[in-house]
C-alpha positions, 0 to 999 in steps of 0.5 A: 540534524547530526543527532538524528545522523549520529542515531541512524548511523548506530542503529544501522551498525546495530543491525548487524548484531544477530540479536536485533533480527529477533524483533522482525515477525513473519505474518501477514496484514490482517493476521498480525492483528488477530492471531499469534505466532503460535496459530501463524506457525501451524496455519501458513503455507501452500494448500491448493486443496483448500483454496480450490475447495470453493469451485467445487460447489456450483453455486460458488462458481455461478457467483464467481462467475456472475461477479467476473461479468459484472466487473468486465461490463462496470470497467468497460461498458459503463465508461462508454455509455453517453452521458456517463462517458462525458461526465468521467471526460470532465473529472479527467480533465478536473482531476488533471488540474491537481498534478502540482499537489501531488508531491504535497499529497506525497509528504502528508500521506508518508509523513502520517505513516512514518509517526504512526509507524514509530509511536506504534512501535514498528518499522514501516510496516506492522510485520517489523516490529521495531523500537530501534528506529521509532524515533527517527521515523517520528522525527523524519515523518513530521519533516516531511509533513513541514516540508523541511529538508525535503532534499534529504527526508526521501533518501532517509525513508529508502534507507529506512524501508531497505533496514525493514526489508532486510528483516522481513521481504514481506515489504514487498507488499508495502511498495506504497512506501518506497514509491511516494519516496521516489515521487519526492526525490524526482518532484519539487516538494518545498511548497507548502512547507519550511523549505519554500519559506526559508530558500533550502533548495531542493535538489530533484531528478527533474528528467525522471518527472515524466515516469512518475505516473508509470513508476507509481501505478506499477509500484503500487500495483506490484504491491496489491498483487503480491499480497494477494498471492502471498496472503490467499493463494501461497497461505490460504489458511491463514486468510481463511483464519481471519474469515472466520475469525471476523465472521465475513460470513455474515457479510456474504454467506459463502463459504470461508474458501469461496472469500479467500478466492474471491479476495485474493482475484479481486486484488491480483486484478486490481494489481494487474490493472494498475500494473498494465495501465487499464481505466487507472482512475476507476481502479484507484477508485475502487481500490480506495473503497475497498482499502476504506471499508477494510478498514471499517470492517476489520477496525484495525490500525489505519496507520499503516494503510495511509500511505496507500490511501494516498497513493490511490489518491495520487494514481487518481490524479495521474489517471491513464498518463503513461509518462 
């Protein structure tokens, strides 16, 4: 462990050397995968002209139109029809049974994403391109996931994701991150692991434990709508680039500014939900549909989506608990 100390030491030290901001790339989710600097550079930046082509044409209007009421009578009339009001009555109190794995599910979740972050190359989140740091992500990663030293491993993962957010505040929208940290520093997170077998202590803030489900569904929250006023609606281009670049048309034939407005509603209003509070479970539910075909779609690296695979997963669990 001092090794690992000694490493972090150097390497936060080394930050401070101009040379090592060189690394950090500004771009956004999907266009990291498929386009480079060059095409980034010409395409980013504010274009409401662009963004808001999409309402001019009618038929997209009708169709943003149809999709706004389908979604209102799915969130709030669906859930308050009999049979199916008593069945979702049983998997909130089904789901509520889980609580005490949630810091489980917090460790595996940030665990996998740290050592697919450091053999990947990057720090935290695909935007940080990162070899400085690779080892210690692997190292803390496969603690967390043996539930070793689980006093310390979260504070380590903060430190980690404030280095990244330095280097590029696109962080903002990997949240996900830093909010299973805090679900390990405020919960009990030794069972399953090495510490619970071997007596390590854990050291938690255990008054702090009724905020967590408020503390993770507006940090997770806060997330999704960042991205999608950063992606769509401040780099509307750029987000267009990648619908034609996949070809999203053939999924839906509308046209590419109809998508980036489309993509970027849908996300801000299941930010804004999480944010507010509203049917949580559901919109964990739909959040994590829409993150899993994303990625069947796109076939880009999972890794960095795992940690919000498990926050939804979390959030489900938490349903509508305001503390």
């Amino acid at each position: 462990m001092l090794n690992l100390f000694s490493h972090v030491l150097v390497k936060t030290i080394s930050l401070y050397n101009k040379d090592m901001f060189l690394f950090a790339k500004t771009a956004q989710a999907h266009v990291r995968y498929i386009a480079d600097d060059a095409t980034v550079e010409t395409l980013k930046g504010l274009d409401f002209s662009y963004l808001f082509e999409a309402l001019k044409n009618p038929t997209n209007l009708t169709i943003l139109g149809i999709s706004i009421a389908l979604i209102i009578f799915l969130v709030l009339l669906i859930p308050k029809v009999g049979f199916i009001a008593k069945k979702l009555r049983k998997i909130d109190s089904h789901a509520s049974n889980y609580k005490d794995l949630v810091p489980w599910m917090a460790r595996l979740s940030l665990g996998i994403g740290l050592i697919g972050a450091g053999t990947a190359g990057y720090l935290i989140n695909p935007v940080v391109a990162d070899t400085a740091y690779s080892q210690v992500q692997i190292v803390v990663g496969f603690m967390l996931m043996s539930g070793f030293l689980s006093f310390l491993t979260p504070f380590i993962v903060i430190f980690l994701f404030g280095i990244a957010f330095l280097q590029d505040w696109y962080l903002v929208g990997a949240l996900d991150v830093l909010v299973l940290a805090i679900i390990l520093i405020i919960t009990d997170s030794r069972k399953p692991g090495f510490d619970d077998v071997l007596g390590i202590p854990d050291i938690k803030i255990k008054a702090w434990k009724k905020y967590l489900p408020t503390i993770t569904r507006i940090g997770a929250g806060a997330g999704l709508l960042f991205l999608a006023v950063y992606e769509k609606l401040l780099n509307p281009r750029l987000s267009g680039f990648v619908v034609e670049a996949t070809n999203l048309h053939d999924v839906i034939p509308v046209s590419t500014q109809m998508w980036v407005l489309s993509a970027g509603a849908v996300e801000a209003l299941l930010g804004i939900l999480l944010i507010i509070g509203f049917r949580v479970r559901l919109v964990s539910v739909v959040t994590f549909v829409v993150l899993a075909l994303s990625f069947f779609y796109f076939k880009e690296d999972v890794t960095s989506h795992i940690t919000l695979f498990g926050i939804m997963s979390i959030l489900f669990i938490y349903g509508n608990t305001k503390r």
